[in-house]
C-alpha positions as CSV (number, residue, x, y, z in Angstrom):
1,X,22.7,-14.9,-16.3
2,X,19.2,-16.3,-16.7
3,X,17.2,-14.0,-14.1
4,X,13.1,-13.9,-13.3
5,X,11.6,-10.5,-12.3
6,X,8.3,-11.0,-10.0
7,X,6.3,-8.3,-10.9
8,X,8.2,-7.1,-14.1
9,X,5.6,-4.8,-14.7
10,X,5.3,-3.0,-11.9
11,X,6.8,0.6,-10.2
12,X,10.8,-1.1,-9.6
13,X,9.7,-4.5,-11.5
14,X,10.0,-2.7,-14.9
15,X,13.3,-0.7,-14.2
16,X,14.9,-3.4,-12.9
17,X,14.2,-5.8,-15.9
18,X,15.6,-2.7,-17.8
19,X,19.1,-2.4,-16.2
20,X,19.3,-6.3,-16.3
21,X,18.7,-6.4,-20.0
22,X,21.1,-3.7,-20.6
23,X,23.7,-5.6,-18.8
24,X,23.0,-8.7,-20.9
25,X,21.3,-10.5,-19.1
26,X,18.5,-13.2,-20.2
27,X,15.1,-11.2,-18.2
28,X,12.4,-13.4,-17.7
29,X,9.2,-11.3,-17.1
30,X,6.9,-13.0,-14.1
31,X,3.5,-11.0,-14.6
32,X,-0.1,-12.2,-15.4
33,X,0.2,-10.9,-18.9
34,X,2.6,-13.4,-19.3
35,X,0.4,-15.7,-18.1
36,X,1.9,-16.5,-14.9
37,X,-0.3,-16.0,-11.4
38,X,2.2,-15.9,-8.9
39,X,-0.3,-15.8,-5.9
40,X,-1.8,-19.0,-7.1
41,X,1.4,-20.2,-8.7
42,X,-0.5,-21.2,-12.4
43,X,2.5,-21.1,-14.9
44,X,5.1,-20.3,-12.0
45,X,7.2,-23.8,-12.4
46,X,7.2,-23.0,-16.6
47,X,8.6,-19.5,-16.2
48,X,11.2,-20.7,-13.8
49,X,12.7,-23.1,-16.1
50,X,16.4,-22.4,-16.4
51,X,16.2,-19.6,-14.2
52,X,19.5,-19.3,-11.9
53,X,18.3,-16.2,-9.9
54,X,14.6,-14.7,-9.0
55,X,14.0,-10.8,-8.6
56,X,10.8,-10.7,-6.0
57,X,9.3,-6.8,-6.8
58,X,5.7,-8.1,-6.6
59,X,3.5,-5.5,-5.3
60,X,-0.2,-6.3,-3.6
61,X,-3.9,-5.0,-4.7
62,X,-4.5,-4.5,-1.3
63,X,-3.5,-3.0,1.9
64,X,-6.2,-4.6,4.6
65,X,-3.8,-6.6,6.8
66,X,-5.0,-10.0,6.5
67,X,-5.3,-10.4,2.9
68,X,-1.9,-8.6,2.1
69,X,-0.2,-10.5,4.5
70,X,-1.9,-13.6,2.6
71,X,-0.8,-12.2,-0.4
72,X,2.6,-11.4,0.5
73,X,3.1,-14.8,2.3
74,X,1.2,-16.9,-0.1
75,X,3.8,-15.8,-2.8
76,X,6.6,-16.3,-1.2
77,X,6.3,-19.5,-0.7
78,X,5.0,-20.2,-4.1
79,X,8.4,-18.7,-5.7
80,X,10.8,-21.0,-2.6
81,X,9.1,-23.6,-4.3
82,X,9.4,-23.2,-8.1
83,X,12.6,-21.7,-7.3
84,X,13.7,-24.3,-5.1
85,X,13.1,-26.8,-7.7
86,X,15.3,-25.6,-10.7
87,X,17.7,-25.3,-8.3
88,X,17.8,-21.4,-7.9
89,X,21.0,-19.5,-6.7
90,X,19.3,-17.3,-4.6
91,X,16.4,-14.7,-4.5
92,X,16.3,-11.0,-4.1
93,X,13.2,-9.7,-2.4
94,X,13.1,-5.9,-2.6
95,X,11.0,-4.7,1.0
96,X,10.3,-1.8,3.2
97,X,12.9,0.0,5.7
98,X,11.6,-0.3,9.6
99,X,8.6,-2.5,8.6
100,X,9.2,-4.5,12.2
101,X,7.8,-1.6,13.7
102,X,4.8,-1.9,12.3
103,X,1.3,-4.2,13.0
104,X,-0.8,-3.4,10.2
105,X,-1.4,-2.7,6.3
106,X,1.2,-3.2,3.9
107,X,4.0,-2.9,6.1
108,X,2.7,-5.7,8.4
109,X,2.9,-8.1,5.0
110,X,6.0,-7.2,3.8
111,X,7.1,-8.1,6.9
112,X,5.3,-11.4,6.4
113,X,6.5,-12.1,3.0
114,X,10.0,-11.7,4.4
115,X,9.6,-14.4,6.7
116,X,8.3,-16.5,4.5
117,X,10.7,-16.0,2.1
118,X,13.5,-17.0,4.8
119,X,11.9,-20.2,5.6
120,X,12.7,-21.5,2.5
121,X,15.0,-23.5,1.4
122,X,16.4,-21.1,-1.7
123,X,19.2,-18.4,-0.1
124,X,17.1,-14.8,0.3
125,X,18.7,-11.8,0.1
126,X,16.5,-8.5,1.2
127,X,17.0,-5.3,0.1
128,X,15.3,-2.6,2.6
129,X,14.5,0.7,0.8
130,X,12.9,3.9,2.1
131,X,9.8,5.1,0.3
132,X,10.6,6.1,-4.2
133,X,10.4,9.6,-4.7
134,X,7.5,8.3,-6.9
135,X,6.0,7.5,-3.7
136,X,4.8,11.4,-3.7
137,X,3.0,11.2,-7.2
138,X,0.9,7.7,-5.5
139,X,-0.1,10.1,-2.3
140,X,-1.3,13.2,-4.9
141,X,-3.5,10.3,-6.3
142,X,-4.6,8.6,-3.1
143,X,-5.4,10.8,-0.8
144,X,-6.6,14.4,-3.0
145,X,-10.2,15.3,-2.3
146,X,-11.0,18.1,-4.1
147,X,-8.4,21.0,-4.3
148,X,-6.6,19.2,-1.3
149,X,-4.3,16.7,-0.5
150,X,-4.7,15.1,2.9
151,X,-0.6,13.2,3.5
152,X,-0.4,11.4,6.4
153,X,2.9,12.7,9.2
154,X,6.0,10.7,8.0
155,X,9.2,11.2,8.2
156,X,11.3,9.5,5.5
157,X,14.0,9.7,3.6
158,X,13.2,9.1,0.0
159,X,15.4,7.4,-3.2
160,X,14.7,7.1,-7.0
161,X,13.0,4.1,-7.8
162,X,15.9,3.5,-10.4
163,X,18.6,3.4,-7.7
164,X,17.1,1.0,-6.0
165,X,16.6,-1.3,-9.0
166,X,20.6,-0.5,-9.9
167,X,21.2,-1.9,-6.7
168,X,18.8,-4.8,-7.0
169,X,20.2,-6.0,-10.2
170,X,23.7,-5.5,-8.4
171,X,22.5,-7.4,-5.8
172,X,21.3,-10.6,-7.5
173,X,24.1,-10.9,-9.9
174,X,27.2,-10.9,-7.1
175,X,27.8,-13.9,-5.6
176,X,29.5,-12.7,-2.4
177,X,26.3,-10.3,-1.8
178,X,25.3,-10.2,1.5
179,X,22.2,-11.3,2.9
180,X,20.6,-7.4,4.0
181,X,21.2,-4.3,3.1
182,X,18.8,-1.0,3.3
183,X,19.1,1.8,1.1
184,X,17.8,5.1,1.0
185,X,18.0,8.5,-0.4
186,X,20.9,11.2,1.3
187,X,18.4,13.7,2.8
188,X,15.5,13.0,5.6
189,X,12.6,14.6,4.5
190,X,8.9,15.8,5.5
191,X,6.5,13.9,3.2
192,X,3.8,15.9,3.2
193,X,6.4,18.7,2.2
194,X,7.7,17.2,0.0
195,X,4.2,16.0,-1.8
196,X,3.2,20.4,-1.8
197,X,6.5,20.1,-3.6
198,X,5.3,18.2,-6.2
199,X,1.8,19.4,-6.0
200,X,3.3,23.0,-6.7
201,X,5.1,21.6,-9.8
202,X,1.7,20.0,-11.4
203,X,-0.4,22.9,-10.1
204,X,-2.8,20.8,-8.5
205,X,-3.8,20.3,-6.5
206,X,-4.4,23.5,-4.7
207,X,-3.0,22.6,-1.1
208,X,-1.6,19.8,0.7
209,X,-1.8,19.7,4.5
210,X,-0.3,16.8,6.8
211,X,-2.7,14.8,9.1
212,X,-2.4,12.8,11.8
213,X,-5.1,9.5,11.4
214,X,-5.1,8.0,14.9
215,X,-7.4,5.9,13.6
216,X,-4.5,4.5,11.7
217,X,-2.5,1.9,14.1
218,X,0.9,2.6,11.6
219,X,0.4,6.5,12.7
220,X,2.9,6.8,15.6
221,X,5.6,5.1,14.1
222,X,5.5,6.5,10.7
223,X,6.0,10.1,12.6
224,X,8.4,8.8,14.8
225,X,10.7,7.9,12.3
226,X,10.3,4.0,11.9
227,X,11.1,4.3,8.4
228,X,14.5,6.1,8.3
229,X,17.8,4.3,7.3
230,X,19.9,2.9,10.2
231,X,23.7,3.6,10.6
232,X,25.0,1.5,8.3
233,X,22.4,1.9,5.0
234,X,23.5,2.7,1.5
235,X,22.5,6.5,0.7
236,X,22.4,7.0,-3.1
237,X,21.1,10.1,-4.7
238,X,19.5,11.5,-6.9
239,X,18.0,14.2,-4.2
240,X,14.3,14.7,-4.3
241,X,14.7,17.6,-5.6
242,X,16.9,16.4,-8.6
243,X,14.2,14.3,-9.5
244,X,11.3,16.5,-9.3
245,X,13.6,18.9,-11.3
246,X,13.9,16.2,-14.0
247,X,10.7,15.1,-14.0
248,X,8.5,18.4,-13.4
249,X,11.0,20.9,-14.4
250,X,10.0,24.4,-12.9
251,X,8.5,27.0,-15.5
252,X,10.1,30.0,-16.5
């Protein structure tokens, strides 16, 4: 099967061009490198050509609400349209589990993207995942300030960026799939604990310590639980603490 991945080079973009590829699978790459600029679609209706199935796992340079939601939105219509044209089975757009709850920042473009995806005339199917395990390693790296990390409250239940893309490329390639599914990993966890976690494995940085920003208008329902799984999601291991034992292995 001829399949485009949007954002091949990204987080889940690259693993899920590599699970494609090693199911046979003719990958077309969608990433500026490539010379294609999905936002303002230059080389999007040449990469398409022959394509019978489009992998969306585009991620934003921003998170201020109105130009990720822009973004977001701007591209999804861009991709309905080239797809829409070569006459596209369908499209898989990986997004965020309980984004409806939320008004602002990334969350409020996925949401957007999602929607504008579903206008379209191509079939969308959306796959809902809880927050990578990677998504500790980003945190280390966005919010240390000298010897301390400062993680927002969230409760979450986090999976291995390569499960999702397993079930991405699983996704795209059935044709009875359905049209949403969320996934997750099999354990609710504490971010912030689980970012000391990882913090402990690297040895830096010193401390982490959990926050509440009520400046932030995604604060409540981030601690709430927004982003858990509902009744009826696909839990997949590895655990978080599989991976961190794969990846940062603990020293003697």
């Amino acid at each position: 099967m001829r399949i485009a991945v949007v954002g091949a080079s990204g987080r889940i973009g690259r693993e899920v061009v590599d699970v494609l590829k090693n199911q046979g699978h003719e990958v077309i790459g969608i990433t500026r490198a490539a010379g294609v600029d999905v936002y303002t679609g230059e080389g999007l209706a040449e990469a398409l050509a022959g394509v019978e199935a489009v992998v969306d796992a585009v991620n934003a340079p921003t998170t201020e609400t109105a130009a990720v939601t822009d973004f977001f939105r701007t591209i999804a219509h861009n991709v309905q349209r080239a797809a829409a044209a070569v006459a596209a089975k369908r499209i898989v757009l990986v997004s965020i589990i309980g984004i409806d709850a939320f008004t602002a920042g990334h969350y409020a473009g996925k949401l957007a993207q999602e929607q504008a995806y579903q206008d379209g005339p191509v079939p969308v199917r959306i796959m809902r995942a809880a927050q990578f395990h990677e998504f500790t390693e980003m945190m280390l790296d966005w919010t240390t300030r000298g010897d301390t990390a400062y993680v927002p409250k969230t409760r979450t239940q986090l999976v291995a960026a390569r499960t999702v893309a397993e079930k991405l490329a699983e996704l795209v390639v059935d044709e009875a799939g359905i049209e949403r599914v969320e996934i997750a990993g099999p354990q609710e966890l504490n971010l912030a604990a689980a970012t000391a976690k990882l913090a402990a494995r690297r040895g830096n940085p010193a401390h982490v310590e959990e926050i509440v920003d009520t400046d932030d208008p995604n604060h409540e329902p981030q601690a709430d639980g927004a982003l858990l799984p509902g009744p009826d999601a696909i839990l997949a291991g590895p655990t978080f603490d599989e991976w961190l034992d794969r990846l940062y292995p603990a020293q003697p």
